[in-house]
VEXVOZA-350855 format. One record per residue (C-alpha): residue number from 1; x, y, z. Coordinates in steps of 0.02 Angstrom, whole numbers. Example, Ala and Ser with C-alpha at 12.3 -4.5 7.8 and 13.67 -1.06 7.14 Angstrom:
# VEXVOZA-350855
REC  num      xx      yy      zz
REC    1     615    -225     390
REC    2     684     -53     357
//
This chain:
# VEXVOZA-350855
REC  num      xx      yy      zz
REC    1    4362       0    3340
REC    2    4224      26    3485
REC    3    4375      41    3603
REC    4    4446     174    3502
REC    5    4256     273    3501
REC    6    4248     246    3655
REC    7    4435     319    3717
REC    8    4415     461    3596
REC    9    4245     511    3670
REC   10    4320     506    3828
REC   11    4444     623    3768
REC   12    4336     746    3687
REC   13    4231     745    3829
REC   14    4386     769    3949
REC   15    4446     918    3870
REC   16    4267     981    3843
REC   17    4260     977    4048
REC   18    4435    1072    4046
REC   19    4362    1203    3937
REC   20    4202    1242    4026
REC   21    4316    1248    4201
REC   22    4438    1356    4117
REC   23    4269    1470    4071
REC   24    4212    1469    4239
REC   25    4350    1522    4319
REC   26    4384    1658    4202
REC   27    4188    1718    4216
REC   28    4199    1696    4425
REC   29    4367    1802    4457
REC   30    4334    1925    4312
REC   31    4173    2014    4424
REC   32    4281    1996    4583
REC   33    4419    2071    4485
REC   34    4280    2215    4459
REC   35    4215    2240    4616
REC   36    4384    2238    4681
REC   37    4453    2382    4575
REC   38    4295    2478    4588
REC   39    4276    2487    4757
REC   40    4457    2541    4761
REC   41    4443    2682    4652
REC   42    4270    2742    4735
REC   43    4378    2733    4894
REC   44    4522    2835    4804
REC   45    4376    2978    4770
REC   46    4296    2983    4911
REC   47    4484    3018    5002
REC   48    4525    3152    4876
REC   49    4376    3225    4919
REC   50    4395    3219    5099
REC   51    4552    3298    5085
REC   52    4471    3440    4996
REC   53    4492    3564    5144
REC   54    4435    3772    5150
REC   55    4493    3874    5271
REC   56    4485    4068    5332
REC   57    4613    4172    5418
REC   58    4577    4328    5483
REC   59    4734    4444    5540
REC   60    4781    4639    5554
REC   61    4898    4633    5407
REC   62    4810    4730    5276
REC   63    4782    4903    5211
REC   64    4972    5001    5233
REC   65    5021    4860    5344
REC   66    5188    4807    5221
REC   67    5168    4636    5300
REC   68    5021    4599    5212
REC   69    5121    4543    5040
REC   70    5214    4449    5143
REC   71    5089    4345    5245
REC   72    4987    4323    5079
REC   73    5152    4257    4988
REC   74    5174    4122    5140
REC   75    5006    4085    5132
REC   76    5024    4046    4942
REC   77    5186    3921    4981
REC   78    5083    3837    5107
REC   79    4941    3811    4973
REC   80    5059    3778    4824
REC   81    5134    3647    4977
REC   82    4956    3557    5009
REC   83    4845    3592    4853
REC   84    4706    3496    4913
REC   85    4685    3655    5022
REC   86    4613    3832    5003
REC   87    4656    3966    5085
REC   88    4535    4138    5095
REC   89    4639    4287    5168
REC   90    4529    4405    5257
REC   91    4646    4519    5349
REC   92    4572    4694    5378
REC   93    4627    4863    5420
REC   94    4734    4862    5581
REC   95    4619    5007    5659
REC   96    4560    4936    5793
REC   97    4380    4955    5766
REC   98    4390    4876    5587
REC   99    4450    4730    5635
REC  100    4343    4718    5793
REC  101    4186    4751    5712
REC  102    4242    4605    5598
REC  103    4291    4492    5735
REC  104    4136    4508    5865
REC  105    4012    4500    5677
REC  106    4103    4334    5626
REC  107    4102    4247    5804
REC  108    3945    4299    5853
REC  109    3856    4256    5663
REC  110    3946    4086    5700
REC  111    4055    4118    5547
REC  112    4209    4114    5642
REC  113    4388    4119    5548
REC  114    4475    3946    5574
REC  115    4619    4052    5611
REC  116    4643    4237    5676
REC  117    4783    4341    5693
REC  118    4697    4448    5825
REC  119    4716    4566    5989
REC  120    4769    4447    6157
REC  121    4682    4577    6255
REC  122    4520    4634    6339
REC  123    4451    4628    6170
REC  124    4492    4420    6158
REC  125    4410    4405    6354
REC  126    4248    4347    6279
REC  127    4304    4206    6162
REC  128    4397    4156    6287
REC  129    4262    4148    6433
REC  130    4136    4060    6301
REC  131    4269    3927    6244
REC  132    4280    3986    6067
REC  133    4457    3983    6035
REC  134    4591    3840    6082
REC  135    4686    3817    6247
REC  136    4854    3786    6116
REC  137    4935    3701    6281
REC  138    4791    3567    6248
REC  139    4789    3569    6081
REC  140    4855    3364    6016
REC  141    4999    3429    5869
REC  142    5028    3612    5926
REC  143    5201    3657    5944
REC  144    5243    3790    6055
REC  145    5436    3762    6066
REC  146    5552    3897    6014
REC  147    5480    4047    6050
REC  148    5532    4202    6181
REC  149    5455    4265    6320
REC  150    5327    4359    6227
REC  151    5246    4181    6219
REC  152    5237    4200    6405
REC  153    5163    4379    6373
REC  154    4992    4293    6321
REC  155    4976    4191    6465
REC  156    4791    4217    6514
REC  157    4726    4257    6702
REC  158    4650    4074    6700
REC  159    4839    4027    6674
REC  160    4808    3950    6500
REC  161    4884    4010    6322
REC  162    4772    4041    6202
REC  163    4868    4134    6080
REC  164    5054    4129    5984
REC  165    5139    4283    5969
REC  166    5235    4336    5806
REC  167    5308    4500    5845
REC  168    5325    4608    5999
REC  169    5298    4821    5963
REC  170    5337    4962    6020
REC  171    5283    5145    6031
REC  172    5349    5300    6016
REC  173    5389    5467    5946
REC  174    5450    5463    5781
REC  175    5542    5600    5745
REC  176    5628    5706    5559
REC  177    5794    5709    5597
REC  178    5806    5784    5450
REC  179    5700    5943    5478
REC  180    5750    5961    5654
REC  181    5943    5983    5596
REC  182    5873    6100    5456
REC  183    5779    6219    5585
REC  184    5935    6204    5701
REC  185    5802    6136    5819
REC  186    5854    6007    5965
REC  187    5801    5841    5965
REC  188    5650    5816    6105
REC  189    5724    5704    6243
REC  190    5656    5800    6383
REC  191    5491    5861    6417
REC  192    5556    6057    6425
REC  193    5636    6004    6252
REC  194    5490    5915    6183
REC  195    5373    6095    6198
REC  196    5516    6218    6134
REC  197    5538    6115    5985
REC  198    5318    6137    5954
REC  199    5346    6317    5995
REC  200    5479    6317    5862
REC  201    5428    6229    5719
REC  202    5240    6312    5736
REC  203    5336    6475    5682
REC  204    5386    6373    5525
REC  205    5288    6310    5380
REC  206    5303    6140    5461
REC  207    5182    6046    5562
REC  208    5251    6007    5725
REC  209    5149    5853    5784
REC  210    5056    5754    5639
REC  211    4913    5688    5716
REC  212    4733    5666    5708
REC  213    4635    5743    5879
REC  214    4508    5602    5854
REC  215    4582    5445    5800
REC  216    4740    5500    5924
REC  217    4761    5303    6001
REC  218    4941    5344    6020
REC  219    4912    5530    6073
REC  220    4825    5485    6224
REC  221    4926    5345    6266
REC  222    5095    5459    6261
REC  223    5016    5617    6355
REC  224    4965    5515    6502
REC  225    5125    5414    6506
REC  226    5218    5586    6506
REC  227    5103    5665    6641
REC  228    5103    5489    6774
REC  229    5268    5395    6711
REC  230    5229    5202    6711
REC  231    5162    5181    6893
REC  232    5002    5306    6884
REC  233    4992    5256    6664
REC  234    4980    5079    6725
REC  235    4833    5100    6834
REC  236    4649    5052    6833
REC  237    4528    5165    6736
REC  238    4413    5160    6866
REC  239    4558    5242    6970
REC  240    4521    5389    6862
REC  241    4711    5442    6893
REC  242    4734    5625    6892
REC  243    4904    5610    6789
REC  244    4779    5534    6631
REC  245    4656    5683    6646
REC  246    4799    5792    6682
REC  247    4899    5710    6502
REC  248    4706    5750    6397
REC  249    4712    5927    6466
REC  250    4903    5958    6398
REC  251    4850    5891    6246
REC  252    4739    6045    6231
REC  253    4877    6145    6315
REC  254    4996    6106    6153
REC  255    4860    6123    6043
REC  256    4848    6297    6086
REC  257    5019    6305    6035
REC  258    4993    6250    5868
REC  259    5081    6090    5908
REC  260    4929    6018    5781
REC  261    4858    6045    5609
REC  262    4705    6183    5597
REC  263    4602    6024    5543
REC  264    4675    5903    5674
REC  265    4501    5871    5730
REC  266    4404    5810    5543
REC  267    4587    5729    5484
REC  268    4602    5523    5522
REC  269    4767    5434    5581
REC  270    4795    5377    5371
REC  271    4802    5579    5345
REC  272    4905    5625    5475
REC  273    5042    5481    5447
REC  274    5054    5572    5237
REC  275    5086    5741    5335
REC  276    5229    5643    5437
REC  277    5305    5546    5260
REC  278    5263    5692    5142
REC  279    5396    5789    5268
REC  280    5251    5936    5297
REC  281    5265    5872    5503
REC  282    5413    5855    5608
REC  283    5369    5726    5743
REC  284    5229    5587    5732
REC  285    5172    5487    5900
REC  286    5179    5296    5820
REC  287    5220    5096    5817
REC  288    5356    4997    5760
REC  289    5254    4962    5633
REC  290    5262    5134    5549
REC  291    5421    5091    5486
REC  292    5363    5002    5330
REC  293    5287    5156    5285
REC  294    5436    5232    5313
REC  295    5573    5122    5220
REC  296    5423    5120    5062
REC  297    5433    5310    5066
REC  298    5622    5328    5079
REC  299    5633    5391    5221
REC  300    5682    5281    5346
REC  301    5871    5359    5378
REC  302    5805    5518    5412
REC  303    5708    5480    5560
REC  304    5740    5428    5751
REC  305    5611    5353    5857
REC  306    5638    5430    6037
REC  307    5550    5364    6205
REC  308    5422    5479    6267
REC  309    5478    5616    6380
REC  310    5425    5596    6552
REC  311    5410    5735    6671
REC  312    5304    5677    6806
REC  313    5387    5649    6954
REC  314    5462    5463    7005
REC  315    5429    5422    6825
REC  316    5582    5422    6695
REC  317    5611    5463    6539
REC  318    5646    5285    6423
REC  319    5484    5200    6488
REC  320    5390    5160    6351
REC  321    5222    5086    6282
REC  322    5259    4893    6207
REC  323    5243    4716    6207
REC  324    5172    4577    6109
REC  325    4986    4614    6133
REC  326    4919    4485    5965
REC  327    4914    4305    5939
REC  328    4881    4176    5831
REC  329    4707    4094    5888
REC  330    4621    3947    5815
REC  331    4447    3927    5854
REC  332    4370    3789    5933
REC  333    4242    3767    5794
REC  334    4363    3719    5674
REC  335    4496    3605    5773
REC  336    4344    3488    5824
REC  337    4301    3492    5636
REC  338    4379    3332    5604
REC  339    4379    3368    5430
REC  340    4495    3525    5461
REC  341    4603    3502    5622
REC  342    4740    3413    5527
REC  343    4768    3555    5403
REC  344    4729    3686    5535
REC  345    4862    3612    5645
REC  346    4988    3611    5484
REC  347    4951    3773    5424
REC  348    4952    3861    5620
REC  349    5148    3777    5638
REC  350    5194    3832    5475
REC  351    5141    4005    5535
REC  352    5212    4014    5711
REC  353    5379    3927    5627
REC  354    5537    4030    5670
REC  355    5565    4048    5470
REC  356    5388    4103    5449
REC  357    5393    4225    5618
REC  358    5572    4302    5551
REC  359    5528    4334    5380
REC  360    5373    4431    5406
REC  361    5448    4536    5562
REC  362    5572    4576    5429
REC  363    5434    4670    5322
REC  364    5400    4761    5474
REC  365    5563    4794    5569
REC  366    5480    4722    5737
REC  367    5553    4602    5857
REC  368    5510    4444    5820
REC  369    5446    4322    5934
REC  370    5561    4167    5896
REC  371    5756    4191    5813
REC  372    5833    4362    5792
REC  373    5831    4515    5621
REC  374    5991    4511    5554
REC  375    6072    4661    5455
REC  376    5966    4789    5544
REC  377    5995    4970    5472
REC  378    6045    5096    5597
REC  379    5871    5165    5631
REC  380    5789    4994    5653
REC  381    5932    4943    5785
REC  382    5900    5126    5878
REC  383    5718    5068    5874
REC  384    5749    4893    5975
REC  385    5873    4959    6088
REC  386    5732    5090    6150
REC  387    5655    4935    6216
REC  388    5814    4850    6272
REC  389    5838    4987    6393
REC  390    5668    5025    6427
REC  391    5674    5022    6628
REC  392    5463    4984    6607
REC  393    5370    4919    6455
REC  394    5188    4921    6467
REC  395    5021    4878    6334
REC  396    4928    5034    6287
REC  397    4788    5079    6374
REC  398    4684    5043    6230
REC  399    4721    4846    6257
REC  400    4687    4861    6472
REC  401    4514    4934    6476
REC  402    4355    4901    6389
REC  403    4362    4963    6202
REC  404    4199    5084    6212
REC  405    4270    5165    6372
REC  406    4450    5202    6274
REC  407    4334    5265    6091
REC  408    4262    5396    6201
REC  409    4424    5445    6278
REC  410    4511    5481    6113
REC  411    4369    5550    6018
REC  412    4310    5686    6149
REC  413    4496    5761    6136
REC  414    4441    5886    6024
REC  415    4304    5934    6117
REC  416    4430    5944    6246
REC  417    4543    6027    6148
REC  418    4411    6169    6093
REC  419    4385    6188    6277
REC  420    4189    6113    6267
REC  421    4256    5988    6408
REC  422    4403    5947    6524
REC  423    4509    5788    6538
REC  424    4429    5757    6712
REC  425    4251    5759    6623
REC  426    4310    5620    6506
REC  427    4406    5513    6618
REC  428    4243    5525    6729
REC  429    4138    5457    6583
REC  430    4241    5336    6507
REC  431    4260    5247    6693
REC  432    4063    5253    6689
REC  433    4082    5137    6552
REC  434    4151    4995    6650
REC  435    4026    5001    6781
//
């Protein structure tokens, strides 16, 4: 009977050890268990946060500019793509002092975009020189495949790219068919042709020229190209070519024609482009661009965009103002933000993607930088064939010489055109300027 005590006390005090094992085992693995998943899910936060990315783009394609739906509507996929990101669109007016007041406040404030869309010209020299945007050829994940030569185009004088085109342009003068065939009035492709049709459609109700004196960026450009031809309209300001003061002066010379509106001088470039699609002006000096405008107004088979006529002599008519003169930059600020340079890097492919380059030169009707526009109408063909047999395509003299020496060019023509100054007076100035 003591043997059996004693073997069931052993028992009882066997499975009393088991129990208090089993309890231990269960108490010791349960925190580990814990720490385990918490540390898990504080590192599963603390990633989602991370990931939380904002970022800025700054571009011309705003205001009248019909690719602005467009880029915002890529910019949305991209987001609705990667929702841990936001995207602020802060495009603004294409005038080139909007957007360059903009630019030079933002880099200089140190509230740089992490992105622009912006001019590859003497206006980007100073980002460049202080190392504020990206050498793209440097740049780890940047792909520069697929593109034209207008990639070449941006090639800077230090031999690095700094900026990916989307769409080359073009200038010209755009011309009513229309109201030319009406007033039995021959289209201007020559310079003697060009004045009789101003002579002519000043006797009419219709303006010949649409343009503002002051805000005349493509005025200028066109007059001197017509008065030099590409190899004096390609020179250095401080040249002060004679064929540039001689293109100001004719500017007068066809204002006193009534090649212009009575109120050319107070009217801005917005005004005089409503003249041209309202059909109260026959011919409008403009971009590739303009042809949104155009196609929104229903217009665009009733005009013809026509090379400048040249009449100086070894220059030649078909010579024309072009070329890919914006880029897509990233700054440097942002791509050594660690935080950012993944999503920049996404989001600047996704942009420069042939898809992406296509579909918004499509809004535009300019030639894209990678792939081809297929289905052109008529008028958009006519408009890249100008440059296809363009025997010289050059930037605008607003993009070769500094920005305040151009302003005061344009905006003394009406003083030069009410005869308070001459063309040689200006030219003289503005090359002061870049002293």
């Amino acid at each position: 009977m003591k043997q059996f005590k004693w073997s069931l006390l052993l028992v009882f005090l066997f499975v009393l050890i088991s129990l208090v094992a089993c309890s231990n085992n269960e108490t010791d693995s349960t925190p580990a268990d814990n720490d385990d998943n918490s540390e898990g899910a504080e590192e599963t936060d603390t990633e989602e946060a991370s990931e939380e990315v904002d970022l800025r783009v700054v571009t011309t394609m705003a205001g009248t500019d019909p690719a602005g739906e467009v880029f915002q509507e890529v910019l949305d996929e991209f987001v609705s793509e990667h929702p841990h990101v936001t995207i602020e669109n802060d495009s603004q007016s294409a005038d080139a002092g909007t957007i360059r007041t903009k630019v030079n406040t933002d880099f200089s404030s140190d509230n740089e975009p992490d992105m622009m869309f912006y001019f590859n010209t003497v206006d980007a020299e100073g980002l460049i020189e202080e190392g504020k945007v990206v050498n793209l050829e440097e740049a780890e994940g940047i792909d520069l495949s697929g593109f034209n030569s207008m990639l070449e185009q941006q090639r800077h004088s230090d031999g690095n790219i700094y900026a990916a085109p989307q769409s080359g342009f073009y200038e010209g003068l755009f011309v009513n068919k229309k109201l030319f065939e009406e007033n039995g009035i021959e289209l201007p492709t020559t310079w003697e042709q060009y004045e009789a049709a101003i002579e002519a459609f000043a006797e009419t109700d219709i303006v010949p020229i649409a343009a503002s004196t002051e805000d005349s960026y493509y005025v200028v450009e066109h007059y001197a190209l017509a008065a030099g031809g590409m190899e004096n309209y390609t020179a250095e300001l401080a040249d002060q070519n004679p064929s540039w003061a001689e293109g100001l002066d004719n500017i007068k010379k066809h204002a006193d024609m009534g090649a212009f509106t009575p109120d050319a001088a107070t009217i801005d470039l917005a005004m005089a482009q409503e003249l041209f699609k309202q059909e109260q002006a026959a011919m409008i000096f403009e971009g590739s661009w303009f042809w949104g405008q155009l196609e929104e107004a229903g217009m665009g088979e009733d005009v013809t965009v026509l090379p400048m006529p040249v009449y100086a002599d070894g220059g030649e008519t078909g010579e024309i103002v072009g070329g890919a003169s914006q880029g897509w930059f990233i700054s440097t600020k942002s791509y050594e933000d660690e935080a950012k340079r993944d999503v920049v890097v996404d989001l600047f492919n996704y942009l420069t993607s042939e898809e992406t380059i296509v579909r918004i030169a499509g809004a535009t009707g300019q030639p894209p930088a990678k792939g081809a526009l297929d289905d052109l109408p008529a008028y958009l063909e006519a408009g890249h064939q100008l440059v296809s047999d363009a025997p010289a395509v050059a930037l605008p003299i607003n993009d070769r010489i500094y920005p305040e020496a151009f302003t005061h060019m344009r905006t003394s023509v009406p003083n030069i055109v009410s005869g308070n100054t001459t063309g040689e007076q200006v030219l003289e100035e503005a090359a002061g300027m870049e002293e």
